[in-house]
Wavefront OBJ file of the C-alpha trace (Angstrom):
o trace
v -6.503 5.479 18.856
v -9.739 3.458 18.454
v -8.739 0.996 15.993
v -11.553 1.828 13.462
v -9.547 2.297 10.536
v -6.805 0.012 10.978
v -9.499 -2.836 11.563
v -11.541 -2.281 8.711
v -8.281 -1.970 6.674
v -6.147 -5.107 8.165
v -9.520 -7.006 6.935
v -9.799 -6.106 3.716
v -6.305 -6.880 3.553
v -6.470 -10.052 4.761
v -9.161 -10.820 1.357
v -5.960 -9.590 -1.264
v -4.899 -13.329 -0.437
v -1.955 -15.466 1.660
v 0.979 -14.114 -0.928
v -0.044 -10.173 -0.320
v 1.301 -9.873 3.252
v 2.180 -6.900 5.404
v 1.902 -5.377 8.699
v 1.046 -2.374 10.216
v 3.592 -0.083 12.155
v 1.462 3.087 10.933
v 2.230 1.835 7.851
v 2.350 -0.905 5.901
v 5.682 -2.657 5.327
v 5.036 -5.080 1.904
v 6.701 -8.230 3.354
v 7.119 -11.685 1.367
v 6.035 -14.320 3.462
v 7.733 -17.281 1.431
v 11.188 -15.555 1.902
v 10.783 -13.110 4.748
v 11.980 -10.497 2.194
v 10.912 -6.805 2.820
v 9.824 -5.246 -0.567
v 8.429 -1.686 -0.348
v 6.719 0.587 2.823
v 3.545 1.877 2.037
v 1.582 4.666 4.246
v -2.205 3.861 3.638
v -4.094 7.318 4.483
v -8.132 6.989 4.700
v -10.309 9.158 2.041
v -11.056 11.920 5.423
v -7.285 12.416 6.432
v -5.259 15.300 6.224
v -3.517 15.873 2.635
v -0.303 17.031 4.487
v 1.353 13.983 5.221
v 4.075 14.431 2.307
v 5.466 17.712 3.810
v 5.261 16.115 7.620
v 8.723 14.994 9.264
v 6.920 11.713 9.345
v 6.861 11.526 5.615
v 10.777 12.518 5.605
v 11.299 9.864 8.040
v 10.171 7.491 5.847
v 11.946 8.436 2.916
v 15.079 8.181 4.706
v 14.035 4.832 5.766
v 12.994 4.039 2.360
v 16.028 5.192 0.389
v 18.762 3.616 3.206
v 16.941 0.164 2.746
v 16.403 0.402 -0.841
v 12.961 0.139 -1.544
v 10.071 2.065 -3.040
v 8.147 4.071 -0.706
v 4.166 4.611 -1.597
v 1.625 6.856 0.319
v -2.042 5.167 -0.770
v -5.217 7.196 -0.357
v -7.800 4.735 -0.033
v -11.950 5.552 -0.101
v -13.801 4.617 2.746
v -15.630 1.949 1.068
v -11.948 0.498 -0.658
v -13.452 1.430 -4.177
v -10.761 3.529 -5.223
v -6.631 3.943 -3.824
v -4.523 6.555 -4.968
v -1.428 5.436 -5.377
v 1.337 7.953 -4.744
v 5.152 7.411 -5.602
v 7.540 9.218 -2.837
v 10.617 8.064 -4.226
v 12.409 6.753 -7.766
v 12.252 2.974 -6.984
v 7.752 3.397 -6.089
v 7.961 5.617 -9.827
v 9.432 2.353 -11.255
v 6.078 0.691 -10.475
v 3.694 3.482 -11.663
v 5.423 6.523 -12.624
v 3.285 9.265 -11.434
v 0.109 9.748 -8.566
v -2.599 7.342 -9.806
v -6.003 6.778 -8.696
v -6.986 3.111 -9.781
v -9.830 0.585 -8.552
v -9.185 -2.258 -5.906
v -8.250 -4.595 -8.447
v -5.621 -2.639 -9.975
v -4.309 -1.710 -6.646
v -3.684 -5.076 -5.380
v -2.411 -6.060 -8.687
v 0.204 -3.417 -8.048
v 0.756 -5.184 -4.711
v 1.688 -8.259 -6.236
v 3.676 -6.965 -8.496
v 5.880 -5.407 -6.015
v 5.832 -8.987 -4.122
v 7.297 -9.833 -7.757
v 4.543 -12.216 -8.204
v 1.404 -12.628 -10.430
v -2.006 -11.993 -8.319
v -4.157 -14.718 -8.153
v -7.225 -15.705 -10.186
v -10.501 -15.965 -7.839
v -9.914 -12.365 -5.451
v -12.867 -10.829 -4.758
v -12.881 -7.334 -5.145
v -15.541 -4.040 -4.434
v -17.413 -3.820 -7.013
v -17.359 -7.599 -7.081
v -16.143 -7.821 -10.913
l 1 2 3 4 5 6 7 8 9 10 11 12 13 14 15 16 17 18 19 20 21 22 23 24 25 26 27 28 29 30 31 32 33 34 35 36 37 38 39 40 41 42 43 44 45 46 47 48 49 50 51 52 53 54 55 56 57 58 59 60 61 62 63 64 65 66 67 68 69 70 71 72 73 74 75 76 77 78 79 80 81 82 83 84 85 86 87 88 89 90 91 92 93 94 95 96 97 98 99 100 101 102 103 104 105 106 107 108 109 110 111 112 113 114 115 116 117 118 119 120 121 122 123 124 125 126 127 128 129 130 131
């Protein structure tokens, strides 16, 4: 409702580089720009929000949405200053890119991105801790 999170998250997005698209329709559809190719849906879920979301209808939703379009449907955690997102699988296709819930560092994370872009991530990102 006051655009605090999504801002501070549709920036840092905008740093994982031009090839690591998406958009927000309270959630984050992974979208290749070069082709216009949808890839995965991901529902990013700050640090402070509820840890319910996988048992809401929402989450359901979603999984139908997921499984009728066939792609891999993740539900991140991310910490408040983006040093850590926990990556959670909701369906078989997101456990073909990392198999069970997995808390990694921003790198990692948009590495994981790419990878479901099926591309390599770029050299030159910067990422928190700048490493």
């Amino acid at each position: 409702m006051t655009g605090w999170r999504d801002l501070q998250l549709s920036e840092r997005r905008r740093q994982w580089g031009y090839n690591c698209p998406s958009c927000d329709i309270d959630l984050c559809i992974v979208n290749e720009y070069d082709h216009g190719i949808v890839r995965g849906l991901i529902e990013f879920k700050r640090e402070t929000a509820k840890d319910d979301y996988e048992r809401s209808m929402n989450c359901a939703a979603m999984l139908n949405l997921a499984a009728r379009a066939v792609l891999p449907f993740f539900v991140i955690r991310y910490a408040r200053d983006f040093s850590w997102y926990e990556v959670r699988p909701l369906n078989d296709l997101a456990k073909t890119f990392v198999p069970q819930n997995t808390r990694m560092c921003e790198r990692d994370f948009v590495e994981l991105l790419y990878a479901i872009h099926g591309q390599q991530m770029p050299e030159g990102l910067q990422f928190w801790p700048d490493v």
